[in-house]
PDB file of N, CA, C and O in Angstrom:
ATOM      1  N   UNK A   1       0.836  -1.186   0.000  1.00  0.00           N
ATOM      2  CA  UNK A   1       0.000   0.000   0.000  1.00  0.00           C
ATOM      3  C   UNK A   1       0.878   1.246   0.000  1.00  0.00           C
ATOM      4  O   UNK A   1       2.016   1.365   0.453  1.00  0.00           O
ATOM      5  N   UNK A   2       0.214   2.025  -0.521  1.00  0.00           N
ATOM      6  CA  UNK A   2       1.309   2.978  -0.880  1.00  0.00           C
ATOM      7  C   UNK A   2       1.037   4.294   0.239  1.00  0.00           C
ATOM      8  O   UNK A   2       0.281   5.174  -0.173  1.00  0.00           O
ATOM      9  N   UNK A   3       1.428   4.406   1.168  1.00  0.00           N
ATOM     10  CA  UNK A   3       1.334   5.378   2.412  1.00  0.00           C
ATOM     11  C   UNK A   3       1.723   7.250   2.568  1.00  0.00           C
ATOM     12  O   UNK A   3       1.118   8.167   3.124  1.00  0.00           O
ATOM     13  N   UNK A   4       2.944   7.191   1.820  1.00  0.00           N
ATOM     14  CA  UNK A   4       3.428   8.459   1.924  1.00  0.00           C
ATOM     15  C   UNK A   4       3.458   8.756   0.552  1.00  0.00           C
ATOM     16  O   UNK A   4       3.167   7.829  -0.204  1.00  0.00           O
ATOM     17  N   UNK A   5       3.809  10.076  -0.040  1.00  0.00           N
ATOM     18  CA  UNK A   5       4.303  10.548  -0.746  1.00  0.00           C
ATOM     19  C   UNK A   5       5.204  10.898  -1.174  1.00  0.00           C
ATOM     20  O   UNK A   5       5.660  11.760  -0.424  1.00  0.00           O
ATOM     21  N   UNK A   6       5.952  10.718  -2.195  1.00  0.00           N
ATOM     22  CA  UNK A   6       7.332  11.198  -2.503  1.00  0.00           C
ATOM     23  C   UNK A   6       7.211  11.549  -3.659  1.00  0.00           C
ATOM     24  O   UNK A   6       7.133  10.819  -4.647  1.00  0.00           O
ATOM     25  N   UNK A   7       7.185  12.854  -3.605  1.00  0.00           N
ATOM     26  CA  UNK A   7       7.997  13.750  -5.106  1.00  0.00           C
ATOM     27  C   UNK A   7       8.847  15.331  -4.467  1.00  0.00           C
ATOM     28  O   UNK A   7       8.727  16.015  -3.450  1.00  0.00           O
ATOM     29  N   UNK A   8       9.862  15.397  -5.926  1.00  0.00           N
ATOM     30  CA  UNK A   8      10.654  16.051  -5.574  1.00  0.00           C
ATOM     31  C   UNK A   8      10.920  16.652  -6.731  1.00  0.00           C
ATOM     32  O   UNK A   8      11.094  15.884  -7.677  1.00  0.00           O
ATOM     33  N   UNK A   9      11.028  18.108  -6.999  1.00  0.00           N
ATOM     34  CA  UNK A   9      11.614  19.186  -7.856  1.00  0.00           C
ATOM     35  C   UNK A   9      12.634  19.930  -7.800  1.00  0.00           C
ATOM     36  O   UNK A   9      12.436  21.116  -7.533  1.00  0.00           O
ATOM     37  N   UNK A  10      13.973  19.478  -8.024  1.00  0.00           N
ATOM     38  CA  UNK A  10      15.308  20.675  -8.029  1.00  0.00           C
ATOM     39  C   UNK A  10      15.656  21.271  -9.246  1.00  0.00           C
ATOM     40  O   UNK A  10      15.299  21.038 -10.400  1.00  0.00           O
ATOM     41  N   UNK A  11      16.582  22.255  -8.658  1.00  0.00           N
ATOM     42  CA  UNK A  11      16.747  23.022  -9.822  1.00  0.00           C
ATOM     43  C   UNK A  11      18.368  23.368  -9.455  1.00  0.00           C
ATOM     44  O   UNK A  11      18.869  23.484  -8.337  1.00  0.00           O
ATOM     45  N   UNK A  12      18.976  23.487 -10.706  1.00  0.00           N
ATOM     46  CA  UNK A  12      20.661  23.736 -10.321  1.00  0.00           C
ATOM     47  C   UNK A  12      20.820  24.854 -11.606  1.00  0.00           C
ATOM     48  O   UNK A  12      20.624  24.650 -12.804  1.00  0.00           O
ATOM     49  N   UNK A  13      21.278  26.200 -10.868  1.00  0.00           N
ATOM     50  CA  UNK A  13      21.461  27.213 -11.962  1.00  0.00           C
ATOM     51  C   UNK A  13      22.435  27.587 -11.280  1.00  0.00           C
ATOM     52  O   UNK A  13      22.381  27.710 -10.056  1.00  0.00           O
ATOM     53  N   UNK A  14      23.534  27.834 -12.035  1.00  0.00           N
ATOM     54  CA  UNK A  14      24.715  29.058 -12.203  1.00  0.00           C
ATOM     55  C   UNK A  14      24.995  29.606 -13.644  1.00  0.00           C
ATOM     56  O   UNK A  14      25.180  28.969 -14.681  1.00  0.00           O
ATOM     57  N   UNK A  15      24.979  30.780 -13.460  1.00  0.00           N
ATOM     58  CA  UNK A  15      24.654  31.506 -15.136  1.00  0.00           C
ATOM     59  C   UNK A  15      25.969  32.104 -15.699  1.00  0.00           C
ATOM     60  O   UNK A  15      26.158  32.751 -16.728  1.00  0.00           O
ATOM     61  N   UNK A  16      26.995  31.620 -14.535  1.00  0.00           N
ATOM     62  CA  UNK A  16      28.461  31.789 -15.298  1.00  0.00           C
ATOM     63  C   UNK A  16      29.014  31.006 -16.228  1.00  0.00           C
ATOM     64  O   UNK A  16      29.672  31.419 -17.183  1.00  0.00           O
ATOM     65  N   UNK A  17      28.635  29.265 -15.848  1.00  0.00           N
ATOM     66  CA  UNK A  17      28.841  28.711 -16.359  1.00  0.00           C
ATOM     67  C   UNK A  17      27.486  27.979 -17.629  1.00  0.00           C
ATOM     68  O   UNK A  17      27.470  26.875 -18.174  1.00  0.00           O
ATOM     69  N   UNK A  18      26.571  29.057 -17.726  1.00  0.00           N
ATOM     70  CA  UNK A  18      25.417  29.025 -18.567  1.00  0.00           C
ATOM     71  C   UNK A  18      24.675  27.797 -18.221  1.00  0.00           C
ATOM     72  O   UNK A  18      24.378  27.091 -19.185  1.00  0.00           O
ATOM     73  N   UNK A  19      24.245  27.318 -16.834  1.00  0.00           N
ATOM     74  CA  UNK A  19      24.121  25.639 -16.425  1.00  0.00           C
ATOM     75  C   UNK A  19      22.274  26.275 -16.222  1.00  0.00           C
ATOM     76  O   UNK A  19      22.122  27.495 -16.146  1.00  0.00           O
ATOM     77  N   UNK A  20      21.294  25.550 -16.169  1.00  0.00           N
ATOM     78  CA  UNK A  20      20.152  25.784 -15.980  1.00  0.00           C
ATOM     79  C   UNK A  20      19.601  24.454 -16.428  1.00  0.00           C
ATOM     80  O   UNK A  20      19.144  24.122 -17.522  1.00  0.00           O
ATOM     81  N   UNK A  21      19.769  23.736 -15.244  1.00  0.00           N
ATOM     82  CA  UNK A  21      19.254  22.117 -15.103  1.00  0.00           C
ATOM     83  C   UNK A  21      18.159  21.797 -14.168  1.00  0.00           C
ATOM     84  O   UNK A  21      18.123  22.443 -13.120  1.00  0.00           O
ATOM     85  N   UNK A  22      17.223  20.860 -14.394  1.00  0.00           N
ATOM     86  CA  UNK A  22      16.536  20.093 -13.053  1.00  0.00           C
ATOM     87  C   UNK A  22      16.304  18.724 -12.809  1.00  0.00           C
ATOM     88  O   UNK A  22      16.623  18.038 -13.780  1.00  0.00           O
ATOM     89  N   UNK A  23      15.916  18.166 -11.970  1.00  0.00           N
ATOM     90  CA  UNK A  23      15.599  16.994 -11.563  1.00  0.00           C
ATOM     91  C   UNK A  23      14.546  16.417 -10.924  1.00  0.00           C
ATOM     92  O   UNK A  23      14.441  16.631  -9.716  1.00  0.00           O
ATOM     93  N   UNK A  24      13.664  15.661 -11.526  1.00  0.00           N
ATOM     94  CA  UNK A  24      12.322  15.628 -10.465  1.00  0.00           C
ATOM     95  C   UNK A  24      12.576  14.056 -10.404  1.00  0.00           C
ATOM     96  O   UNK A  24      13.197  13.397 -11.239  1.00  0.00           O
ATOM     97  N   UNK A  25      11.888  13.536  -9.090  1.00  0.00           N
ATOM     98  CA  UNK A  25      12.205  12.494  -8.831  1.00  0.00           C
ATOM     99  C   UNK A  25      10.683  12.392  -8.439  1.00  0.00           C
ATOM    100  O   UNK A  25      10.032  13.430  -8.316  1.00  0.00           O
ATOM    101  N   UNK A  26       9.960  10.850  -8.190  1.00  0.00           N
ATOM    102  CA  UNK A  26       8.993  10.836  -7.363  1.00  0.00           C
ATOM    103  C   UNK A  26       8.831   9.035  -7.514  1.00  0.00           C
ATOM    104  O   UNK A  26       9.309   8.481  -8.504  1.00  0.00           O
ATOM    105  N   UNK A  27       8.268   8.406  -6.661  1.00  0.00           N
ATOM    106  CA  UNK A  27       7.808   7.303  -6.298  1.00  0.00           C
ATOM    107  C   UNK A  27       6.314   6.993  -6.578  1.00  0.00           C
ATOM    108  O   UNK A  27       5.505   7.363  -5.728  1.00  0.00           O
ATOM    109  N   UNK A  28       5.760   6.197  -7.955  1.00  0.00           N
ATOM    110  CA  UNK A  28       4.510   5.820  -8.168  1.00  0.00           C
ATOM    111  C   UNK A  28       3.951   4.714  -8.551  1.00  0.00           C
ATOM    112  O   UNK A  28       4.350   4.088  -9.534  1.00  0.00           O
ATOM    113  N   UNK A  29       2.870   4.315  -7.747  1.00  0.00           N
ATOM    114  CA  UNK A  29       2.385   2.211  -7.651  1.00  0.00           C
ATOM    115  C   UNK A  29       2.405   2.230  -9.775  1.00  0.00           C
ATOM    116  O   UNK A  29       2.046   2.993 -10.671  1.00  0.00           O
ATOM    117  N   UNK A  30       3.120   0.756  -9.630  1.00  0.00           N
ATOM    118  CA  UNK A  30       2.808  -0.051 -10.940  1.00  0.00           C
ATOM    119  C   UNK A  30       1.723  -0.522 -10.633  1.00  0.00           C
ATOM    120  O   UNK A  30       1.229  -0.543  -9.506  1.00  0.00           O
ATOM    121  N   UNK A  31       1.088  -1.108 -12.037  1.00  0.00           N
ATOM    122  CA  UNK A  31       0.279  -1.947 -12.598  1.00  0.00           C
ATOM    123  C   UNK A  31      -0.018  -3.017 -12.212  1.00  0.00           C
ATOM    124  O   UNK A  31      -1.038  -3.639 -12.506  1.00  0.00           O
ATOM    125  N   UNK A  32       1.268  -3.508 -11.165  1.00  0.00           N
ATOM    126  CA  UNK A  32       1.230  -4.937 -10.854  1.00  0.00           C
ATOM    127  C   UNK A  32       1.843  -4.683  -9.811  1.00  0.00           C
ATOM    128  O   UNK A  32       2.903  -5.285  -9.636  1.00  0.00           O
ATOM    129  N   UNK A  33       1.403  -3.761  -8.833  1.00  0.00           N
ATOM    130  CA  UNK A  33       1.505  -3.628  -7.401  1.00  0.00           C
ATOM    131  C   UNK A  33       3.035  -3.475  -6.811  1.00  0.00           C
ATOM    132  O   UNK A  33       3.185  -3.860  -5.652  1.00  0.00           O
ATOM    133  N   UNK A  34       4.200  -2.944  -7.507  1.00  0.00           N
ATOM    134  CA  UNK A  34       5.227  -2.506  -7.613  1.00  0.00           C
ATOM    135  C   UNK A  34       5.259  -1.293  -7.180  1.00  0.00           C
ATOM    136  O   UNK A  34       4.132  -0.827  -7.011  1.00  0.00           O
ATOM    137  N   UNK A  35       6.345  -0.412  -6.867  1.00  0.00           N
ATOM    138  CA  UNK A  35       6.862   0.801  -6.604  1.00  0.00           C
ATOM    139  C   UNK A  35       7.723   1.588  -7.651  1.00  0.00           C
ATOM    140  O   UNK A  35       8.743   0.927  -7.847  1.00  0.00           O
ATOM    141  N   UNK A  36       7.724   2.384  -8.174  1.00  0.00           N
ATOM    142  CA  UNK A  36       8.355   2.726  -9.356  1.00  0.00           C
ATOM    143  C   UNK A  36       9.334   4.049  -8.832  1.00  0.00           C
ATOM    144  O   UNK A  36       8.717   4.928  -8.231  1.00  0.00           O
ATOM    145  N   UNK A  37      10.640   4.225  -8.996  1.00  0.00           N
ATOM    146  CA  UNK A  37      10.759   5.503  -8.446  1.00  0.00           C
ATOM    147  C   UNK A  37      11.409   6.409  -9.938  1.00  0.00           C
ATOM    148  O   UNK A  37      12.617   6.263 -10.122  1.00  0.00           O
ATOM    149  N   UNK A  38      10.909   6.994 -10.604  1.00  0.00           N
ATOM    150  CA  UNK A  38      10.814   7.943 -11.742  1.00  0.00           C
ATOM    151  C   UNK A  38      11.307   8.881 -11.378  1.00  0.00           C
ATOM    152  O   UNK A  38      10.973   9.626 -10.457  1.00  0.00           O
ATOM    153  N   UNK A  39      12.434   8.948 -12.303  1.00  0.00           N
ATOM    154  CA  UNK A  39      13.315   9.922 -12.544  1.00  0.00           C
ATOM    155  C   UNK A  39      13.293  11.124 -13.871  1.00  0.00           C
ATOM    156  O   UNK A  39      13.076  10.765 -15.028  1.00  0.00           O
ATOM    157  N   UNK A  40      13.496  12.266 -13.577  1.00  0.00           N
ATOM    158  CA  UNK A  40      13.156  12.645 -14.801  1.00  0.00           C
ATOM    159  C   UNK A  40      14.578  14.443 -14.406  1.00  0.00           C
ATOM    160  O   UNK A  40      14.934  15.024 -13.380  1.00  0.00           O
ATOM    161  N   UNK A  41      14.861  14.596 -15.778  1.00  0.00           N
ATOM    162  CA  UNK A  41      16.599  15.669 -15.709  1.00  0.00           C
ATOM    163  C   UNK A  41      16.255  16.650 -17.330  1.00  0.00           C
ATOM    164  O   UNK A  41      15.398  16.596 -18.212  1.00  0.00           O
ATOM    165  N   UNK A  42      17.470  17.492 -17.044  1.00  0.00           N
ATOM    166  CA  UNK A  42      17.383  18.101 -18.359  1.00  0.00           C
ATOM    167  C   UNK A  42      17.631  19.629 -17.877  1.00  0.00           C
ATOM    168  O   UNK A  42      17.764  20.162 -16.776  1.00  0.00           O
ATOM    169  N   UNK A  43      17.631  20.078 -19.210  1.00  0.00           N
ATOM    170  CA  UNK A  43      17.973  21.676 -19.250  1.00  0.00           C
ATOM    171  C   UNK A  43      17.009  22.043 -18.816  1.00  0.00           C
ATOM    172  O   UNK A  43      15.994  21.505 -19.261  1.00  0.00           O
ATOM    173  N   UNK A  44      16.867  22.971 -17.898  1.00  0.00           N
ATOM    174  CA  UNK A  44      15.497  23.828 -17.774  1.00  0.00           C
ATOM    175  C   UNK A  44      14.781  24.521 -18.806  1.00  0.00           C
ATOM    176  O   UNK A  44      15.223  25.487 -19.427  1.00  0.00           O
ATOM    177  N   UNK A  45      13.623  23.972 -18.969  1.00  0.00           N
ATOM    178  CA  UNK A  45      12.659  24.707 -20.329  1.00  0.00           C
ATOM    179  C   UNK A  45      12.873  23.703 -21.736  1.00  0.00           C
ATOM    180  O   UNK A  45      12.184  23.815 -22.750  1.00  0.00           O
ATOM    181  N   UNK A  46      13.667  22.991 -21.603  1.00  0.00           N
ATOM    182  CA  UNK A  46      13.788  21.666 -22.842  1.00  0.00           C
ATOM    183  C   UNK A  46      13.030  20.420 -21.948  1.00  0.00           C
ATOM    184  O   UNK A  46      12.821  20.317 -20.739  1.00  0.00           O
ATOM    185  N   UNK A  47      12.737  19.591 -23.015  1.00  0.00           N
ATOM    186  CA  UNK A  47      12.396  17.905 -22.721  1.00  0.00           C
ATOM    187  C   UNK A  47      13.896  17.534 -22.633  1.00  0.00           C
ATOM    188  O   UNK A  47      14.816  18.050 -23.268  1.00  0.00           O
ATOM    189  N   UNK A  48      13.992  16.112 -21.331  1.00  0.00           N
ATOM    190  CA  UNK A  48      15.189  16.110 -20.951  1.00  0.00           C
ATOM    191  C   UNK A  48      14.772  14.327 -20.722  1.00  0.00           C
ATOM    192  O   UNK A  48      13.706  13.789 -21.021  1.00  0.00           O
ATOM    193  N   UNK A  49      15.410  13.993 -20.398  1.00  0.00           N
ATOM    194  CA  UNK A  49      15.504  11.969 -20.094  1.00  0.00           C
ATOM    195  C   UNK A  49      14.609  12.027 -19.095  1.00  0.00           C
ATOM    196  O   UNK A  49      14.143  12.936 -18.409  1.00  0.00           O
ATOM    197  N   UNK A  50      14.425  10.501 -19.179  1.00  0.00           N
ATOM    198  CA  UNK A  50      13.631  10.012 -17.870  1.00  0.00           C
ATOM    199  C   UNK A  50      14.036   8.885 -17.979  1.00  0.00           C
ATOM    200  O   UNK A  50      14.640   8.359 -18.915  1.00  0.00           O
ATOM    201  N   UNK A  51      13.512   8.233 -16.421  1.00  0.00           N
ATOM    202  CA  UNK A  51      14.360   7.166 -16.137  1.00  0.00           C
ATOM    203  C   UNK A  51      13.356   6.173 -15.182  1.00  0.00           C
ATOM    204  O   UNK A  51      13.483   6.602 -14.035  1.00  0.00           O
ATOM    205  N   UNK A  52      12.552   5.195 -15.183  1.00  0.00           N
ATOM    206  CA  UNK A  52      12.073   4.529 -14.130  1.00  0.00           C
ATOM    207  C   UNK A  52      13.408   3.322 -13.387  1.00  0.00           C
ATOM    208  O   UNK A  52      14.381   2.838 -13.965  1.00  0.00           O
ATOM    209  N   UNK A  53      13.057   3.178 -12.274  1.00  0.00           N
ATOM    210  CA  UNK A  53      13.622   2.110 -11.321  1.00  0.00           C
ATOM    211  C   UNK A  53      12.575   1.260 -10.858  1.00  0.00           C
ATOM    212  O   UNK A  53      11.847   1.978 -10.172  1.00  0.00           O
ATOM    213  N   UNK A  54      12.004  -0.225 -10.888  1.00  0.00           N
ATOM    214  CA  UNK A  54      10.984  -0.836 -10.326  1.00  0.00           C
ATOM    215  C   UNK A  54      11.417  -1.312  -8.861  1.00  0.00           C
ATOM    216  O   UNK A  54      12.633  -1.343  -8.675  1.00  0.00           O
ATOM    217  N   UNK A  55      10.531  -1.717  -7.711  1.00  0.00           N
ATOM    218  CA  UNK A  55      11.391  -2.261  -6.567  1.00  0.00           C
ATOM    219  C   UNK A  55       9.816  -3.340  -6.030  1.00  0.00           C
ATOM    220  O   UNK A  55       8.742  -3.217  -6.621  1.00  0.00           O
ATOM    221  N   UNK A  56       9.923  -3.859  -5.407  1.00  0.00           N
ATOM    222  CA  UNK A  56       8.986  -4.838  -4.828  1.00  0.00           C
ATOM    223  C   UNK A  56       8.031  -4.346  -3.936  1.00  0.00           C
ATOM    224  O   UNK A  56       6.870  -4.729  -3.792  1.00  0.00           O
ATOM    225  N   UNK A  57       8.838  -3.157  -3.151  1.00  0.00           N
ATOM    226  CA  UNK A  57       8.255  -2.667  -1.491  1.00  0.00           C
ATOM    227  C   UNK A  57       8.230  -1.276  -2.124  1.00  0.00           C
ATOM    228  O   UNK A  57       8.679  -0.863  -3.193  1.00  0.00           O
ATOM    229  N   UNK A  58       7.483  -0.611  -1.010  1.00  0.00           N
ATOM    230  CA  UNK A  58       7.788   0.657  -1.084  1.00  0.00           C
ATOM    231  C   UNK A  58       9.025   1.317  -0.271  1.00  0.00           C
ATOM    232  O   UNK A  58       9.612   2.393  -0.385  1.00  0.00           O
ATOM    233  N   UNK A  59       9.149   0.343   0.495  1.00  0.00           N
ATOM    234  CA  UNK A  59      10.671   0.296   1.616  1.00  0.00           C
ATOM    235  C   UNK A  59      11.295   0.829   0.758  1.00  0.00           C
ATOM    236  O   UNK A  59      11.365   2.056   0.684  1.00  0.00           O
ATOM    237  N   UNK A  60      12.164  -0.366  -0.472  1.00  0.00           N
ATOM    238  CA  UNK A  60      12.970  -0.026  -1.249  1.00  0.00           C
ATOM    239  C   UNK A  60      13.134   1.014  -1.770  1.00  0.00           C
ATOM    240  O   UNK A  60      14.128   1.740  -1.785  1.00  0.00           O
ATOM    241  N   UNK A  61      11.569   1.193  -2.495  1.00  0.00           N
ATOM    242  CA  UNK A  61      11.662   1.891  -3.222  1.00  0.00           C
ATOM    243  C   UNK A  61      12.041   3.359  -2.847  1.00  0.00           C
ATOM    244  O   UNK A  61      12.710   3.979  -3.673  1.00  0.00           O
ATOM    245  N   UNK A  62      11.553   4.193  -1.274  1.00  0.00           N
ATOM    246  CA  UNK A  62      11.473   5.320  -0.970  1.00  0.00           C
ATOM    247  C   UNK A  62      13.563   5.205  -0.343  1.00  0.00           C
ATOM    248  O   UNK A  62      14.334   6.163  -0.282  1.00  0.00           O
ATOM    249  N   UNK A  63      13.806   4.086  -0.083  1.00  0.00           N
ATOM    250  CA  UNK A  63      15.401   4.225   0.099  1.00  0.00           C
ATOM    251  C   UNK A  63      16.471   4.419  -1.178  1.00  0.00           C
ATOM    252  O   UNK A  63      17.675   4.631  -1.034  1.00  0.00           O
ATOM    253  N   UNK A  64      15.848   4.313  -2.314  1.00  0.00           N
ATOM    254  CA  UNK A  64      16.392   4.653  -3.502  1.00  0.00           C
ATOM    255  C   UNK A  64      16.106   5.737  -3.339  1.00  0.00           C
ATOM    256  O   UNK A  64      17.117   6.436  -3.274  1.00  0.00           O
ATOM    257  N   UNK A  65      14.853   6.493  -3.192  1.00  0.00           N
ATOM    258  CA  UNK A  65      14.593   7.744  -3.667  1.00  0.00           C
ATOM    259  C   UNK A  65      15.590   8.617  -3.104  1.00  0.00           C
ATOM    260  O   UNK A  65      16.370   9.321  -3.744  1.00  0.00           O
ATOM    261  N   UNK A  66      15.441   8.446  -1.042  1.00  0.00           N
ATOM    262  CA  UNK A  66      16.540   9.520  -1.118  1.00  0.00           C
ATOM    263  C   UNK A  66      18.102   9.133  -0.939  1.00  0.00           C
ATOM    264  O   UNK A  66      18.923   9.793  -0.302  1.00  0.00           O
ATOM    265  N   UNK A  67      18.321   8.001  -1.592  1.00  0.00           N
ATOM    266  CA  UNK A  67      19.861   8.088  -1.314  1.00  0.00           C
ATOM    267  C   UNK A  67      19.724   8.808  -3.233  1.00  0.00           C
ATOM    268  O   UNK A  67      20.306   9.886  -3.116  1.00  0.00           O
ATOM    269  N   UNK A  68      19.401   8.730  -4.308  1.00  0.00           N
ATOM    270  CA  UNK A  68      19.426   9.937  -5.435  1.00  0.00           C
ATOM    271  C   UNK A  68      18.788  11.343  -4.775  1.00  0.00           C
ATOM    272  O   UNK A  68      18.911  12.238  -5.612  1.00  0.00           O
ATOM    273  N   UNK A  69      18.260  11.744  -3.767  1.00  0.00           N
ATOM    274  CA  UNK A  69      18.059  13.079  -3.288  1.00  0.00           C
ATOM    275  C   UNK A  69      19.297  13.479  -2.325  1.00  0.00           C
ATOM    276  O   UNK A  69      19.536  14.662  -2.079  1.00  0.00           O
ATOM    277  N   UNK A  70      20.070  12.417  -1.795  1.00  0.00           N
ATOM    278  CA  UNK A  70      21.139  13.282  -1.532  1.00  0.00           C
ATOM    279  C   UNK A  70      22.266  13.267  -2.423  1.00  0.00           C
ATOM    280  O   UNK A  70      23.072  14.197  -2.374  1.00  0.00           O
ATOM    281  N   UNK A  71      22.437  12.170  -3.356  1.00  0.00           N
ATOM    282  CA  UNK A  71      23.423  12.451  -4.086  1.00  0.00           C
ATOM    283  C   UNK A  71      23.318  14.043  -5.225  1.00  0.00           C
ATOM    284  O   UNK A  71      24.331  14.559  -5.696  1.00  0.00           O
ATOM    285  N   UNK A  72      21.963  14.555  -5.462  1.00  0.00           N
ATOM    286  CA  UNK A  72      21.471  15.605  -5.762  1.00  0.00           C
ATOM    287  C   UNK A  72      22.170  16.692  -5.583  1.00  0.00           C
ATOM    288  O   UNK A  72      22.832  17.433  -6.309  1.00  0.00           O
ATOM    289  N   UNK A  73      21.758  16.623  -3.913  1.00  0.00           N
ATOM    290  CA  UNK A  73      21.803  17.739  -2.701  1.00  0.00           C
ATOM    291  C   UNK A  73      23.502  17.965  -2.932  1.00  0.00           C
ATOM    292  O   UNK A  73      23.866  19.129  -3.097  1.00  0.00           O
ATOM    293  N   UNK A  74      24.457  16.970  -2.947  1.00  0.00           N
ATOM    294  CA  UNK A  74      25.522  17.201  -2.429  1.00  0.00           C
ATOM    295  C   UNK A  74      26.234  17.793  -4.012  1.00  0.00           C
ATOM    296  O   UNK A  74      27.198  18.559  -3.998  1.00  0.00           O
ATOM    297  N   UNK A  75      25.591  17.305  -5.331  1.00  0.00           N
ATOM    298  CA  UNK A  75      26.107  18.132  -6.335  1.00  0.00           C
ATOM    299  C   UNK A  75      25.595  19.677  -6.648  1.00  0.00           C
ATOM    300  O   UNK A  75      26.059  20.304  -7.600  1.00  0.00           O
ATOM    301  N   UNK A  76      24.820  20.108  -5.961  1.00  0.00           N
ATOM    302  CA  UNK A  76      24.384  21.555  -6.200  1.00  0.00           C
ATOM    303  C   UNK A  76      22.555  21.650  -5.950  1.00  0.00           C
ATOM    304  O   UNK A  76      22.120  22.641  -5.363  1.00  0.00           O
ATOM    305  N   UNK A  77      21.799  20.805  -6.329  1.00  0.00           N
ATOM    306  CA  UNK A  77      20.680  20.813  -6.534  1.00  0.00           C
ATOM    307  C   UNK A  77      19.865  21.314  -5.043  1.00  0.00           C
ATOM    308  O   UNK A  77      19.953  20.864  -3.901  1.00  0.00           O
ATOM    309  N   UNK A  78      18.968  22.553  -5.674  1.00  0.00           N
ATOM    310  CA  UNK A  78      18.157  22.380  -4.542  1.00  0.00           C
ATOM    311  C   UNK A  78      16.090  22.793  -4.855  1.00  0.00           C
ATOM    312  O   UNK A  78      15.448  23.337  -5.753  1.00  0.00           O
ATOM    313  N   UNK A  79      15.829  22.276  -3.797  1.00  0.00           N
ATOM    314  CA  UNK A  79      14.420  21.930  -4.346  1.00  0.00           C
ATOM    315  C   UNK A  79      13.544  23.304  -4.347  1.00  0.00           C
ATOM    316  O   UNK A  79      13.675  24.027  -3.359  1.00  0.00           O
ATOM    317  N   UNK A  80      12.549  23.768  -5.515  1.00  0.00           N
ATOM    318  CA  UNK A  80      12.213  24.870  -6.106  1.00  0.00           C
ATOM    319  C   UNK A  80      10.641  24.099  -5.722  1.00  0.00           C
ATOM    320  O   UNK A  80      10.552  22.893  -5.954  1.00  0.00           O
ATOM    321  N   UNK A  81       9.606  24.731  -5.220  1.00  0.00           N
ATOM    322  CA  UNK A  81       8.476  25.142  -5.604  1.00  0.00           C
ATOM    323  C   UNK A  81       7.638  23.447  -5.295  1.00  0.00           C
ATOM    324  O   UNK A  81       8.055  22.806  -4.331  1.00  0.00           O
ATOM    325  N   UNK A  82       6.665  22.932  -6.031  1.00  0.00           N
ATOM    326  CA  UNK A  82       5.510  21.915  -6.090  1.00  0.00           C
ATOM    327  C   UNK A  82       5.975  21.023  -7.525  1.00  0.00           C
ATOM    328  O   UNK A  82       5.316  20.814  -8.543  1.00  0.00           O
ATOM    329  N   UNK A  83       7.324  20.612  -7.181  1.00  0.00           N
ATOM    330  CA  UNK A  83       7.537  19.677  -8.895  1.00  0.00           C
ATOM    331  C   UNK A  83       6.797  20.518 -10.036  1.00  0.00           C
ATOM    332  O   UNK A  83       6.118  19.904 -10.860  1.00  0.00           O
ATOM    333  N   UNK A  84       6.895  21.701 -10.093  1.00  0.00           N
ATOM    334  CA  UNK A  84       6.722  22.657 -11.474  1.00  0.00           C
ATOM    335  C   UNK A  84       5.201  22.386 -11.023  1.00  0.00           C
ATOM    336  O   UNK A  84       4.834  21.725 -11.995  1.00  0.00           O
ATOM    337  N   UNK A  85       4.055  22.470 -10.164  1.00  0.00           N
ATOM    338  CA  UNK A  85       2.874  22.370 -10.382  1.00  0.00           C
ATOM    339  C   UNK A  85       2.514  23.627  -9.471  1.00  0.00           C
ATOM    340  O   UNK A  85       2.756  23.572  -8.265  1.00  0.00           O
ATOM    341  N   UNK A  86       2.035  24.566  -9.941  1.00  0.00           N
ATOM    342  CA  UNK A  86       1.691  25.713  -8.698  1.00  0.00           C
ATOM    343  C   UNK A  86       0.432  25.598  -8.277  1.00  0.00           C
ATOM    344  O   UNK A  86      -0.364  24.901  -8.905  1.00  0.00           O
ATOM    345  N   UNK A  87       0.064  26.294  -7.108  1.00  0.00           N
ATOM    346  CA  UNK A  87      -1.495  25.834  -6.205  1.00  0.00           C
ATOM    347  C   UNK A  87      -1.439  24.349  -6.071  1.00  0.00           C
ATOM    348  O   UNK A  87      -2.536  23.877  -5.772  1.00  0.00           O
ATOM    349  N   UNK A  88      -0.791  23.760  -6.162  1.00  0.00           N
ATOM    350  CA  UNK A  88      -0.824  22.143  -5.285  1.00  0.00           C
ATOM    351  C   UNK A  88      -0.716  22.193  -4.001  1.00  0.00           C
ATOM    352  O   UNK A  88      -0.729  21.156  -3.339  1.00  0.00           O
TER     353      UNK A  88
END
């Protein structure tokens, strides 16, 4: 059962080095009662990759999530706003 929530929106800008990137991450039930933790990157304002991870539990799955939210954190990234959704 899927209990908590996990999503996440960063954003990494320095405009010296012309960088204007983000990263949204979030955790959502499969089809077949799985945990998915979806990854998604890119230039800010372009379509950029995405990436699913499947896991069995949601255990797993939310311990993937933030060991990629701190590897994030510790390269520059920090979290902006409602995952790009405003009034949420």
């Amino acid at each position: 059962m899927f209990h908590c929530r996990f999503q996440l929106y960063c954003q990494r800008v320095d405009a010296s080095k012309n960088m204007a990137r983000y990263y949204a991450l979030s955790i959502q039930p499969t089809l077949f009662g799985e945990m998915a933790v979806v990854r998604a990157w890119g230039r800010i304002g372009k379509r950029g990759g995405e990436k699913s991870e499947v896991f069995p539990t949601e255990r797993e799955a939310a311990s993937r999530f933030l060991e990629l939210v701190r590897r994030k954190r510790q390269r520059g990234y920090r979290p902006v706003g409602n995952c790009g959704h405003l009034g949420v």
